[in-house]
Structure formats: C-alpha cells, structure tokens
BALOBA-1460 file (C-alpha; in Angstrom, 3 decimals):
// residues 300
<rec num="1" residu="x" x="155.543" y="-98.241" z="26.878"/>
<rec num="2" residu="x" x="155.373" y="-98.462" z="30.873"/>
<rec num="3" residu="x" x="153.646" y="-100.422" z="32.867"/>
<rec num="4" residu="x" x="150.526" y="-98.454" z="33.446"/>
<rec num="5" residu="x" x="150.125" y="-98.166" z="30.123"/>
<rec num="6" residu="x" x="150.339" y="-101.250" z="29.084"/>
<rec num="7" residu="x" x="148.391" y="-102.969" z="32.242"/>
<rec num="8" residu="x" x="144.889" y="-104.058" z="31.541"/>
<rec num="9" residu="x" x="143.013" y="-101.638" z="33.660"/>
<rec num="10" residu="x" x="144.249" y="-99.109" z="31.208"/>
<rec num="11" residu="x" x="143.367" y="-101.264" z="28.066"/>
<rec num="12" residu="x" x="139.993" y="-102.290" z="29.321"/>
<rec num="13" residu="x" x="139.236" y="-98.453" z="29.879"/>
<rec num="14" residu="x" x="140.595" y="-97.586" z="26.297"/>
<rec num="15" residu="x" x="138.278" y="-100.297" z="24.714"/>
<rec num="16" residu="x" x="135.601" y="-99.295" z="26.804"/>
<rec num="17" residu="x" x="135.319" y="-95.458" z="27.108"/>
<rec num="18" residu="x" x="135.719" y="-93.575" z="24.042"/>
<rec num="19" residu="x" x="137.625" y="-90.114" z="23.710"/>
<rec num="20" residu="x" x="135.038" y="-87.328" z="22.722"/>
<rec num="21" residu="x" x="136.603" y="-83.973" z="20.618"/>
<rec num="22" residu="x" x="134.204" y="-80.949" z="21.359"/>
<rec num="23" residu="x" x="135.280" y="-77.450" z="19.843"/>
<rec num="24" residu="x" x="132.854" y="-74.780" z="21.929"/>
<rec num="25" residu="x" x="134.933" y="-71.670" z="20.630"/>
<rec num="26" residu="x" x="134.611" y="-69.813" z="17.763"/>
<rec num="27" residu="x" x="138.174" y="-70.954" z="16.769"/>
<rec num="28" residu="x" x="137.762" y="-74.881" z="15.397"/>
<rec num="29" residu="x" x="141.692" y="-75.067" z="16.439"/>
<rec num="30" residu="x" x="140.444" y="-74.861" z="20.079"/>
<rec num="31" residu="x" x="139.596" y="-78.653" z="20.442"/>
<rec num="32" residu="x" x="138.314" y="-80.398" z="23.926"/>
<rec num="33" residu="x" x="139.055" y="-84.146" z="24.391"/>
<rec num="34" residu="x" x="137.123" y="-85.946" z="27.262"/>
<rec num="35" residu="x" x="136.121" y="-89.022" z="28.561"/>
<rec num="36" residu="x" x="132.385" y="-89.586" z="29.580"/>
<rec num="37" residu="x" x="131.530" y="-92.283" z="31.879"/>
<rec num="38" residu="x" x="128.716" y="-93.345" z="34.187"/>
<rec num="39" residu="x" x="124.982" y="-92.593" z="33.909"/>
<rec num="40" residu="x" x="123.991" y="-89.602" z="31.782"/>
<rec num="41" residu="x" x="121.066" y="-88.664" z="33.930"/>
<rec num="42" residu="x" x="123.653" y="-87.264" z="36.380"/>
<rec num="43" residu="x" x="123.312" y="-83.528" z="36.476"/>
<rec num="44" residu="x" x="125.761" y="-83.143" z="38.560"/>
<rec num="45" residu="x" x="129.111" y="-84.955" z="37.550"/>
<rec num="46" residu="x" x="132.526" y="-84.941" z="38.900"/>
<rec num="47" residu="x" x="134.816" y="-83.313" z="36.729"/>
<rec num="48" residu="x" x="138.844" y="-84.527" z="36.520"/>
<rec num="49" residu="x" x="141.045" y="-81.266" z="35.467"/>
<rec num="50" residu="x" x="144.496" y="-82.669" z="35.038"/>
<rec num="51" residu="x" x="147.963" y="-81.101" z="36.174"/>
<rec num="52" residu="x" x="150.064" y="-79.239" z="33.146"/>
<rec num="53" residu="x" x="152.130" y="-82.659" z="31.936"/>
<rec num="54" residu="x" x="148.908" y="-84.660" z="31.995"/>
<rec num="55" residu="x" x="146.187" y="-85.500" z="29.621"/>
<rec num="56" residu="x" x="142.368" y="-86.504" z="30.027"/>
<rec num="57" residu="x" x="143.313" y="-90.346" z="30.322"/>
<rec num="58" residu="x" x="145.354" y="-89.677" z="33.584"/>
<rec num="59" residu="x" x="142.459" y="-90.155" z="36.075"/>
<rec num="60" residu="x" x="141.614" y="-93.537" z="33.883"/>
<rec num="61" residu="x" x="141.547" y="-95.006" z="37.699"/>
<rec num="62" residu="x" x="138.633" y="-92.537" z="38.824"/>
<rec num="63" residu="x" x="136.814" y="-93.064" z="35.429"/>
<rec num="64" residu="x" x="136.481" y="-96.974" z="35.942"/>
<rec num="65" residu="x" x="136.104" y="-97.092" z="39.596"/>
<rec num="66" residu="x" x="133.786" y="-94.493" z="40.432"/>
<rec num="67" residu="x" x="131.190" y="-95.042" z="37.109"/>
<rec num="68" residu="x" x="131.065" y="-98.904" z="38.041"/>
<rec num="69" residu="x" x="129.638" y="-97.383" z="41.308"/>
<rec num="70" residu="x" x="126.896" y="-95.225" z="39.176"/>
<rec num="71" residu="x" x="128.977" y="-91.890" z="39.580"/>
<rec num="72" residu="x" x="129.248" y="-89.954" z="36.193"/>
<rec num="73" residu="x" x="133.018" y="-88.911" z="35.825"/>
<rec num="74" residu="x" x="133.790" y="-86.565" z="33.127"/>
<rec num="75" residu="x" x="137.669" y="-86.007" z="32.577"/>
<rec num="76" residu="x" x="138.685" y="-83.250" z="30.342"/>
<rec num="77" residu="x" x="141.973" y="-82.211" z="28.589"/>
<rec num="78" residu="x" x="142.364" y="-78.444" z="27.598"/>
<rec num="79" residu="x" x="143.229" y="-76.972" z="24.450"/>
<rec num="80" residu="x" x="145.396" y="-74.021" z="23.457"/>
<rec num="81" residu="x" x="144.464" y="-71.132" z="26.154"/>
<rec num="82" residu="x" x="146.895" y="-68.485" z="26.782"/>
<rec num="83" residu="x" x="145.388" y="-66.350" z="29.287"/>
<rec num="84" residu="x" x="143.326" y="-67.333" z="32.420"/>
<rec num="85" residu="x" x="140.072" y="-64.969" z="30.965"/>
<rec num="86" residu="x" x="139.881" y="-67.438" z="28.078"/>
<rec num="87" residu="x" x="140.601" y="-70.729" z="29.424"/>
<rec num="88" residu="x" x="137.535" y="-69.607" z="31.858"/>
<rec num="89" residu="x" x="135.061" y="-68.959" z="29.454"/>
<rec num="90" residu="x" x="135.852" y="-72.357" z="27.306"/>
<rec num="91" residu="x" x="135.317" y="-74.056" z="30.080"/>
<rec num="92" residu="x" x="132.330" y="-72.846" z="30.515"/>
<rec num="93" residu="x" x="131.118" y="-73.105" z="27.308"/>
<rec num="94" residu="x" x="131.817" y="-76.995" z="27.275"/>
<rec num="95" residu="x" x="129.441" y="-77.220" z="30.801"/>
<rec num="96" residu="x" x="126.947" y="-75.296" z="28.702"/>
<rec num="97" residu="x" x="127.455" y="-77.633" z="25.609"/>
<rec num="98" residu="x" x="127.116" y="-80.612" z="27.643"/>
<rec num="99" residu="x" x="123.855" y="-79.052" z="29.138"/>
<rec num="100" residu="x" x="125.560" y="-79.270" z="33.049"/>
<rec num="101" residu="x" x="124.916" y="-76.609" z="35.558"/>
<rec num="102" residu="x" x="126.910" y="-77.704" z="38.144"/>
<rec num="103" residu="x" x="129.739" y="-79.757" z="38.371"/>
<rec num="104" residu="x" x="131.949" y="-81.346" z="40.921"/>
<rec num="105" residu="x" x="135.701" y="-80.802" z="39.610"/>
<rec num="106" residu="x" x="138.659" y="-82.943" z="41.118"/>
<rec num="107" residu="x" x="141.433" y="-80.711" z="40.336"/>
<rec num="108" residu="x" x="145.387" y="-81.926" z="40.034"/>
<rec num="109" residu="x" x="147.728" y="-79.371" z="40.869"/>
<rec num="110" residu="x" x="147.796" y="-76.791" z="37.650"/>
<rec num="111" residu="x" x="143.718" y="-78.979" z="37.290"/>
<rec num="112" residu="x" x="143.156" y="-77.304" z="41.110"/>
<rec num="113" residu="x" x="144.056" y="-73.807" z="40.440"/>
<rec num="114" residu="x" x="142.094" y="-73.775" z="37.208"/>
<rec num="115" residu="x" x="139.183" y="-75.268" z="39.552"/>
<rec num="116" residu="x" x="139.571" y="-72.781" z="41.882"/>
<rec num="117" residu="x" x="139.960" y="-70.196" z="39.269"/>
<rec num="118" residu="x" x="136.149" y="-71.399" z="37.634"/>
<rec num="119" residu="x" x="134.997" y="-71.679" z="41.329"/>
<rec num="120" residu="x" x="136.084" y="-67.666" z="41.217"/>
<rec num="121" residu="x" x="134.496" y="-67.147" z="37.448"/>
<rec num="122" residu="x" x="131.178" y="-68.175" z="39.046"/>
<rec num="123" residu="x" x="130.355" y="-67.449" z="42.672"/>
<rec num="124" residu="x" x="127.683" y="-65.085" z="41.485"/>
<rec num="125" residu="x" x="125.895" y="-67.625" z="39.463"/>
<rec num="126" residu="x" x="127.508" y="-70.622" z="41.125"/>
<rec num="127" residu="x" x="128.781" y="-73.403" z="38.510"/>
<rec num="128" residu="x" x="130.654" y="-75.589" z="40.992"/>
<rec num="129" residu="x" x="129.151" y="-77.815" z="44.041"/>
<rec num="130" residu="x" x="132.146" y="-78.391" z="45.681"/>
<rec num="131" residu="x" x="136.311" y="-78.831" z="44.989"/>
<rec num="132" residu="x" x="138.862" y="-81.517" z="45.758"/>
<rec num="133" residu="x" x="142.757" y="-79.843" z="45.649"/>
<rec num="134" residu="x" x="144.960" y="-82.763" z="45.164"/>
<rec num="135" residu="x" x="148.487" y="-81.115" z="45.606"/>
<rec num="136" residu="x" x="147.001" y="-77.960" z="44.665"/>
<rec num="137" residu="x" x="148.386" y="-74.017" z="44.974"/>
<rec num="138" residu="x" x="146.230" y="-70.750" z="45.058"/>
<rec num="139" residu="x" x="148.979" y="-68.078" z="44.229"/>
<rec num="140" residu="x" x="151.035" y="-68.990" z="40.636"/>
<rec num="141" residu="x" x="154.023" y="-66.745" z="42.638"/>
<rec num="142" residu="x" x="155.275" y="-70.024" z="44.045"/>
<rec num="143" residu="x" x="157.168" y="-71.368" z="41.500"/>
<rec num="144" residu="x" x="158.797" y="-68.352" z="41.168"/>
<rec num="145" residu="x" x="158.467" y="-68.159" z="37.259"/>
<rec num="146" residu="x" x="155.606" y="-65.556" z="36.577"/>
<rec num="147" residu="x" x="158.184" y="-63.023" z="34.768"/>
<rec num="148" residu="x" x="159.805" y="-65.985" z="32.261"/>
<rec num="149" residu="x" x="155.980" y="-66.986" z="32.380"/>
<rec num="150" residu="x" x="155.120" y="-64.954" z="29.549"/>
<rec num="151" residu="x" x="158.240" y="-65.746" z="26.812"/>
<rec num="152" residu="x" x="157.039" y="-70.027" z="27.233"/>
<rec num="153" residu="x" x="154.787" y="-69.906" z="23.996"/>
<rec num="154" residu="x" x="158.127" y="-69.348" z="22.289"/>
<rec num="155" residu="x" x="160.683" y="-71.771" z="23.921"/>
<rec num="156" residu="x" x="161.393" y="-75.159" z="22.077"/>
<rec num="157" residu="x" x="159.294" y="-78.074" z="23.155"/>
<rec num="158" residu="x" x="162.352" y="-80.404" z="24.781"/>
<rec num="159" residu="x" x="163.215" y="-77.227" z="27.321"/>
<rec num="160" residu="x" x="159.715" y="-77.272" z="28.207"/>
<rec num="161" residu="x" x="159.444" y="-80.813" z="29.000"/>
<rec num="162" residu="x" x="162.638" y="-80.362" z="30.808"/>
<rec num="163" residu="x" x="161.139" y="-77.789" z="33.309"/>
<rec num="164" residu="x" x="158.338" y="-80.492" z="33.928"/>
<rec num="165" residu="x" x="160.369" y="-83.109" z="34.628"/>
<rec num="166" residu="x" x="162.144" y="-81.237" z="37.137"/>
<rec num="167" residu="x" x="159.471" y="-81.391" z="39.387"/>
<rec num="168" residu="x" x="159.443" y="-85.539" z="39.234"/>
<rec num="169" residu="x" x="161.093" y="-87.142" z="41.988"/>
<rec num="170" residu="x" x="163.616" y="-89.501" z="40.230"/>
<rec num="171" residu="x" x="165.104" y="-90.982" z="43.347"/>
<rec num="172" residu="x" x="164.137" y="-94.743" z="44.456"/>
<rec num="173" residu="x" x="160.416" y="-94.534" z="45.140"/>
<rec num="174" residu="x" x="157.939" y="-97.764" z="45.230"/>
<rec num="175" residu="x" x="157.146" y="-99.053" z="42.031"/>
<rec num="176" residu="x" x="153.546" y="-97.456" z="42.095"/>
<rec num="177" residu="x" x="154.991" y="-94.139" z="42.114"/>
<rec num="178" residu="x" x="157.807" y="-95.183" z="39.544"/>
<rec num="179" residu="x" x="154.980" y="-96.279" z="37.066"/>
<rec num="180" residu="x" x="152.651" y="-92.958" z="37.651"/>
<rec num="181" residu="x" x="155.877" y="-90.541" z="36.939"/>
<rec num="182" residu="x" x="156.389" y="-93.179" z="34.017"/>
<rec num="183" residu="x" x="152.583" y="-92.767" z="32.626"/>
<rec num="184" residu="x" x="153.092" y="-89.228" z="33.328"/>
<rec num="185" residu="x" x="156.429" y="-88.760" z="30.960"/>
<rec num="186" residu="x" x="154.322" y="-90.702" z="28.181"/>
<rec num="187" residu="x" x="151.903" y="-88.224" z="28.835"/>
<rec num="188" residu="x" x="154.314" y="-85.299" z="28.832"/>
<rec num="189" residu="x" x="155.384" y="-86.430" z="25.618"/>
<rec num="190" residu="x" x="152.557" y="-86.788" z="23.577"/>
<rec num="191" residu="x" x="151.704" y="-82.942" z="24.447"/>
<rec num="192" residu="x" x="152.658" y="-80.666" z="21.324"/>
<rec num="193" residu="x" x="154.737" y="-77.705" z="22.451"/>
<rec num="194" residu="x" x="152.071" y="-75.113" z="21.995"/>
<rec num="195" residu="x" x="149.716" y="-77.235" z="24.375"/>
<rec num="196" residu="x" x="152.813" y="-77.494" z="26.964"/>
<rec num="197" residu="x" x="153.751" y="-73.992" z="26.427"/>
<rec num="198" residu="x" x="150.253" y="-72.605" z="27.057"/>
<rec num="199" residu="x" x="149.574" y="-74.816" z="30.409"/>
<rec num="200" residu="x" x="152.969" y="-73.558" z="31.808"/>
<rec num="201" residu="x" x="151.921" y="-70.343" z="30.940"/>
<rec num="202" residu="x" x="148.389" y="-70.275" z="32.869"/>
<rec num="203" residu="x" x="150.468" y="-72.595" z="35.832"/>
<rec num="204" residu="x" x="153.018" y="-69.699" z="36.036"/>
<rec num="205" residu="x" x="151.497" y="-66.226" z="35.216"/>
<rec num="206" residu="x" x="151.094" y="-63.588" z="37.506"/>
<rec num="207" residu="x" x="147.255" y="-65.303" z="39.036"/>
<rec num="208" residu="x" x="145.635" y="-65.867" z="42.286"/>
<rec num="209" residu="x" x="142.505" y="-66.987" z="43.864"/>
<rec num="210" residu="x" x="140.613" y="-64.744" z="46.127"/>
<rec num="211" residu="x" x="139.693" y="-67.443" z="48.359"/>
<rec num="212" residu="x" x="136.399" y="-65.367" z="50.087"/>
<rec num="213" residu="x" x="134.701" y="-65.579" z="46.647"/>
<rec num="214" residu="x" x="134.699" y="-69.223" z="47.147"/>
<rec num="215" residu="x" x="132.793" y="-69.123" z="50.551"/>
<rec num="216" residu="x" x="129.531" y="-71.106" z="49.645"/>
<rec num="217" residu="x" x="131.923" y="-74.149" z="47.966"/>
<rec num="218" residu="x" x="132.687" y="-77.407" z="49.773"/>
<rec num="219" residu="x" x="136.267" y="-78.420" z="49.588"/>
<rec num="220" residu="x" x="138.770" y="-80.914" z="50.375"/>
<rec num="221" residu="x" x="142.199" y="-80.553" z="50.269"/>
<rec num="222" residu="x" x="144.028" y="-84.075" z="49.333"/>
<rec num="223" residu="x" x="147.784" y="-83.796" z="50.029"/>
<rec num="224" residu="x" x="150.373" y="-86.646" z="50.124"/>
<rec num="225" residu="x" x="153.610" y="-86.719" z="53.404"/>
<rec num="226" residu="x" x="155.715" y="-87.846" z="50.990"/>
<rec num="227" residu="x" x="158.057" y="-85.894" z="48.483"/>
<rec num="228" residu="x" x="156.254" y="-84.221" z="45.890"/>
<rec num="229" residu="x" x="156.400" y="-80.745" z="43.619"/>
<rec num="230" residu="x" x="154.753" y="-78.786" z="46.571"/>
<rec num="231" residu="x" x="156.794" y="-77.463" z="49.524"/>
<rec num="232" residu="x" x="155.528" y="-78.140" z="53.373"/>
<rec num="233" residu="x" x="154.984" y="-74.375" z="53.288"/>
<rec num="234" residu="x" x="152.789" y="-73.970" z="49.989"/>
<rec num="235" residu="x" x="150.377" y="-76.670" z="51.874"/>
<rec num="236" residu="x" x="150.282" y="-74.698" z="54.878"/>
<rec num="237" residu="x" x="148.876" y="-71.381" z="52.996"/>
<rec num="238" residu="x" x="146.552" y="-73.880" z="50.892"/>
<rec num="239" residu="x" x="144.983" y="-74.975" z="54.771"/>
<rec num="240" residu="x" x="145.121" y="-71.075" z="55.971"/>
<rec num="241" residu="x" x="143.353" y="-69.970" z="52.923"/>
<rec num="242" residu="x" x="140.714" y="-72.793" z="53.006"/>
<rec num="243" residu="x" x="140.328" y="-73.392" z="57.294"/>
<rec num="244" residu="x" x="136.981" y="-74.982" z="56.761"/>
<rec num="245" residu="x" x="138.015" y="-77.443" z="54.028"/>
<rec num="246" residu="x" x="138.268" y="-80.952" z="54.870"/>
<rec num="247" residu="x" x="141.727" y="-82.391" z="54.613"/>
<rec num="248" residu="x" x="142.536" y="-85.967" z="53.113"/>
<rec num="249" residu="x" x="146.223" y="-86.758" z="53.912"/>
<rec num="250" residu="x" x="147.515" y="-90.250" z="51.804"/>
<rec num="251" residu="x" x="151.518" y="-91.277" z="53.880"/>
<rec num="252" residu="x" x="152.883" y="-91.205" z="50.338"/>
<rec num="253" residu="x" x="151.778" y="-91.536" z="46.643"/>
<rec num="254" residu="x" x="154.296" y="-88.372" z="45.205"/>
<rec num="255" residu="x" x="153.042" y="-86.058" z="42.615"/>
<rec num="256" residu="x" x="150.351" y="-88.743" z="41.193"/>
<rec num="257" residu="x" x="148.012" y="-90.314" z="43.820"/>
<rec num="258" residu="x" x="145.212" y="-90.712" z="42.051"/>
<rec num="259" residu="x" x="147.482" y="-93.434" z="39.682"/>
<rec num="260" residu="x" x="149.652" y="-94.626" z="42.442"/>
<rec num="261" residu="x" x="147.246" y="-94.376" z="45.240"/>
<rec num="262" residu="x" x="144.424" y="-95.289" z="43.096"/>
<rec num="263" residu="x" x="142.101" y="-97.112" z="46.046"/>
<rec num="264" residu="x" x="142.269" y="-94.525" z="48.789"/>
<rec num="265" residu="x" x="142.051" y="-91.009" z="46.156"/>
<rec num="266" residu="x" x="139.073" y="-93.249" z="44.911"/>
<rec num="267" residu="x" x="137.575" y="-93.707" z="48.421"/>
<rec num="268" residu="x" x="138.461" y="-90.228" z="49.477"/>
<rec num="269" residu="x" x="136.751" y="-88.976" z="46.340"/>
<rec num="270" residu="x" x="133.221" y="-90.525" z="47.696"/>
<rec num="271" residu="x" x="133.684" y="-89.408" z="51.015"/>
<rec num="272" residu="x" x="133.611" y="-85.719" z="49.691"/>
<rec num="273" residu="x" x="130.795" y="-86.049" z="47.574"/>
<rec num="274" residu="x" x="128.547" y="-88.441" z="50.881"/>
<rec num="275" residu="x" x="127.288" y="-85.215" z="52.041"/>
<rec num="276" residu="x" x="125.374" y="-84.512" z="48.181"/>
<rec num="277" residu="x" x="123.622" y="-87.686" z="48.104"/>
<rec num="278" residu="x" x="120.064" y="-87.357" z="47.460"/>
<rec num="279" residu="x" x="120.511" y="-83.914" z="46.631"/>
<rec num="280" residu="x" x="120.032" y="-82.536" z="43.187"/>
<rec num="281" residu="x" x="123.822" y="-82.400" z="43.105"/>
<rec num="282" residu="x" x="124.341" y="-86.012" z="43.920"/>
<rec num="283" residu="x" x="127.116" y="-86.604" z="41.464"/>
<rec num="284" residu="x" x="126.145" y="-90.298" z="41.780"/>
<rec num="285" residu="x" x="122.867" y="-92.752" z="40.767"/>
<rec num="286" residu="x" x="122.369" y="-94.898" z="43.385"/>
<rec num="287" residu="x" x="123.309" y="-98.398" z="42.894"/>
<rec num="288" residu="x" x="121.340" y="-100.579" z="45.745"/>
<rec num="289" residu="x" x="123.813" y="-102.960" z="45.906"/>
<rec num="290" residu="x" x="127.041" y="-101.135" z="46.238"/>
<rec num="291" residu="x" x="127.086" y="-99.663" z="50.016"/>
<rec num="292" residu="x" x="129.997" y="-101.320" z="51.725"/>
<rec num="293" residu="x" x="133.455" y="-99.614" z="51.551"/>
<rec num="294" residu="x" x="136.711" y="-99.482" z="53.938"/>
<rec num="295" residu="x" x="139.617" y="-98.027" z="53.892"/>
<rec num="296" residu="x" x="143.012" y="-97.811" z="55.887"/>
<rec num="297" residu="x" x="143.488" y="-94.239" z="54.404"/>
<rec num="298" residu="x" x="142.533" y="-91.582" z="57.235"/>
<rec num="299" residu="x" x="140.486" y="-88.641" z="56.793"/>
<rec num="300" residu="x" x="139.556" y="-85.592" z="58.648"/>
C-alpha cells in the first residue's frame, strides 16, 4: 500500500465519508459509487469526474478541504458505459436522482472530456454552471487510438493497464508526484477489465466537443509546465478552442495535481467558483469565519 493510501488524510476521509452505490439505469449491473460531502442544502455542487485509471476516492483532497469550507463536493465513479450517448444520459439520470439541476463538474483528463461532453448534452436546457479542465482534451483523435478504440472491451485486463501506465512518467519526479502515480496504480488496479476497457473506449473513440455549444459556460483550464500525458500542442488547441476561459497554470504536479498539488488545485478550485457566490449556483454555504486564503500558485 503507498503512501497516500496509507497517510491519515486518506484514512480520516474513509472513516468519515461513506461510499454511496446508486443504480439510475434500467440495468441493476450499471452501478454509481460516490462520495457526498458538505452541506446538502447546496443546489449547486461541484462535481469531481475522474480520469480513466482513477476511481471516485481520487479527489479525497477536494472532498475534505473544500466541504470543511461549507462547499458540497460530490465525486463520482462511472460504471460500465460503452458509448458516449449512454454514459450521457446516466449521468444525467444520477443529477436527476439526486434532485440537482445544476452542477459544477471538475473534470480530470478522460473526467474533462466527459464534462465537456454533458456541458454539450445540455446547452439547450443547461445542466452545468461552469467547468474546470485539469489536463483535459476536446478531440479523442489525439491519442491516436480511435480505430483499436473499438476492439478494447475484448483485450485482457493486464494489456489494458499496460496502455495506462504508459502515460505515467516513471522517471525521478518529487515524492508528491511519486505517491499520486503510486495512488493512481492502486487505483488502476482495483478497476475490473470491463470498467477499464469501457473508459478507454469512451477516452479513445472517434468523439469531439463542439466547443460553440458551450458558449454560456464558465471555464477554467488547469494545466501543469511539467511532464505529463498531454503534449504542449494538445494544450494549445484546448486555449484556442476555449479563448475566454480562465487559465490556472501549477510549475509542476504531472498527471495528478489535485493529489500532488493538493493546496493550490484546492485554492484554484475556489477561485473559479468566487464569481457564483451568492448566486443560486453558489456551490458553497457560507461559513462566516472562513474568508482568509493565500496562495503562491498564480492565476490568470
């Protein structure tokens, strides 16, 4: 077991939020797990959609940080979806179960296409306030696997995991990136190969956003300087497609921020979602005494 795992931020949010199981399809295989924190009067919550190797308990850093400061944080972890039509409607049949209009979604690479993807689904009966990209992609063609994309659901589990790993730097990196790609692997591994299969498929399938259907959605697109899964050039179309979202640039924290840059994804988080407070889509209840915050991360 690594570090993360095993470090008491992680226990303390095991013993203190439980896991939920929803089914909102007609097929009871189709199982939601989520995490629920924060007050329950929030209408408007931030959602956590995790990358394909991750599960729900990824953003376990967002869930205790941001509820102690009266933000609800939902994080979710999909089940079997094989096309993009059907992992659209479930979600949106576990909003409607959870009787949410509008959400806020923090979306983590394959968690920020689906985001955009729902942002999409909705525009004419808008379901989402606003979207933060955290090494996020619009156009599935860059990983240059959407014709192998569709033979995944039958390719052993260990190949699978190997195409993952691929992406994770393994060269000497500080020892808070070390332990996020370490969480991650846990992660990776506890992931059956029909839930691997079908994330890689919806992460790799012919799919892309049509970025003017999102006009009327704030965003902010968090990127790291360091090495991660994302080329220099797939961040550059992500800033051409979206020139009006704000950016949130972190000097390094690799393919995991939000566990290895923890603090600042945390502080860029509230940033974003400062211009909803006192709005019906405040994703936060206001806590009198928590109004002081700094940073040395840099935002713009």
């Amino acid at each position: 077991m690594g570090d993360l795992q095993k470090s008491q931020d992680y226990q303390s949010f095991r013993s203190s939020v439980p896991q939920k199981k929803l089914i909102v399809d007609d097929d009871d295989k189709k199982e939601w797990k989520l995490y629920d924190a924060g007050p329950r009067n929030v209408r408007c919550p931030i959602v956590c959609l995790p990358p394909a190797s991750g599960t729900a308990d990824v953003f376990f850093k967002q869930i205790l940080a941001l509820s102690s400061k009266g933000y609800r944080v939902i994080s979710v972890e999909y089940p079997v979806y094989w096309t993009m039509k059907e992992f659209l409607e479930g979600f949106r049949k576990l909003l409607d179960h959870l009787q949410i209009d509008k959400v806020h979604i923090f979306g983590a690479s394959l968690g920020g296409f689906l985001a955009q993807k729902f942002a999409e689904h909705t525009h004419k009966n808008q379901r989402v306030a606003s979207l933060i990209l955290c090494n996020g992609f619009y156009d599935t063609s860059v990983f240059n696997q959407t014709n192998s994309a569709p033979t995944f659901w039958l390719m052993p589990a260990l190949f699978l995991k190997k195409m993952v790993m691929g992406n994770f730097d393994r060269r000497i990196v500080d020892s808070d990136i070390a332990d996020s790609i370490d969480f991650l692997v846990e992660k990776l591994d506890s992931l059956s190969q029909q839930e691997l299969a079908s994330r890689l498929t919806l992460n790799c399938m012919n799919c892309y956003v049509e970025p003017q259907k999102l006009a009327g959605v704030e965003i902010t697109i968090m990127d790291v300087f360091d090495d991660c899964a994302l080329s220099q050039e797939v961040k550059e179309e992500m800033y051409k497609c979206y020139p009006n979202a704000k950016r949130a640039h972190l000097k390094s924290g690799g393919n995991f921020p939000y566990l290895s840059r923890s603090t600042d994804v945390n502080i860029f988080i509230q940033i974003h979602l400062k211009s909803f407070d006192g709005t019906r889509y405040s994703a936060q209840e206001v806590i009198e005494s928590e109004r002081e915050d700094g940073t040395n991360a840099s935002s713009k």
